[in-house]
C-alpha positions in Angstrom: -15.4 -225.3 -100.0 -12.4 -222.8 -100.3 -9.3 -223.7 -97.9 -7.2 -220.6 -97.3 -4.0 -220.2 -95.7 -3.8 -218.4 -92.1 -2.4 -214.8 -93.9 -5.5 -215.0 -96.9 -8.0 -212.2 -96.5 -8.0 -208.4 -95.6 -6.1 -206.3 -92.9 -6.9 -203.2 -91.7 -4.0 -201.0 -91.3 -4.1 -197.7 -89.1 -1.8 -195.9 -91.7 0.3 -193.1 -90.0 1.6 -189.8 -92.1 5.0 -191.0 -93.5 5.3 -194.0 -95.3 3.2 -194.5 -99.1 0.8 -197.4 -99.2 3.4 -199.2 -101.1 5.5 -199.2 -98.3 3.2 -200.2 -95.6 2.3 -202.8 -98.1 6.1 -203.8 -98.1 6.8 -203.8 -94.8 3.5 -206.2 -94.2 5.0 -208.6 -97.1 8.4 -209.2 -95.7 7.2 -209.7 -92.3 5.2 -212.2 -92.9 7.0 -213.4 -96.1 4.0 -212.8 -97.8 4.8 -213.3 -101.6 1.0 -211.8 -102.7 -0.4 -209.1 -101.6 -1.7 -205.3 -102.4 -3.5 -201.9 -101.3 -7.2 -201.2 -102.0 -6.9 -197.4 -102.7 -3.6 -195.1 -101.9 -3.1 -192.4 -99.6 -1.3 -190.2 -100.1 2.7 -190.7 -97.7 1.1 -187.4 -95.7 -2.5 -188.5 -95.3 -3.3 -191.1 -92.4 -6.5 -193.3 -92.1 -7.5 -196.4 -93.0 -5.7 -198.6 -95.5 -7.0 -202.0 -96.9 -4.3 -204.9 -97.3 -5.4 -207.6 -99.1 -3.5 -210.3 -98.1 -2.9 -214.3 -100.4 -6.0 -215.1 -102.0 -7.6 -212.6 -100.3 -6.4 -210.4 -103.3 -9.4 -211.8 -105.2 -11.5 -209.2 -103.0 -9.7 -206.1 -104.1 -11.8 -205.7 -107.3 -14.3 -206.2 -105.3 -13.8 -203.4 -102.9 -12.3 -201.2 -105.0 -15.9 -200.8 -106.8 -18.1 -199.4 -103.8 -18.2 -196.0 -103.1 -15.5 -194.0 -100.7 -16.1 -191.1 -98.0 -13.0 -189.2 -97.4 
């Protein structure tokens, strides 16, 4: 049996035009002093949508995610 933390896994972010998905990435990480995380997929600092954080161990699922096919 696995035992993750309470910030492993995936987030769904509601990414407005602006920031990159580096940033929103950032922001998440510092505030919630995340030390490991990432983006499945970028979009581009003008597009909005839907951007997957992976989030601790979590992280693990990005290759995972990252293979199945995308609608834009």
């Amino acid at each position: 049996m696995h035992q993750f933390g309470p910030l492993d896994g995936a987030l769904l972010i509601d990414k407005p035009a602006g920031p990159t998905s580096h940033d929103v990435v950032d922001a998440i990480r510092r505030r919630f002093q995340i030390k490991k995380a990432g983006h499945c997929g970028t979009l581009d600092p003008n597009a909005t949508g839907l951007l997957i954080l992976v989030l601790g161990r979590g992280t693990r699922l990005s290759e995972k995610l990252m293979s199945a096919d995308k609608v834009y």
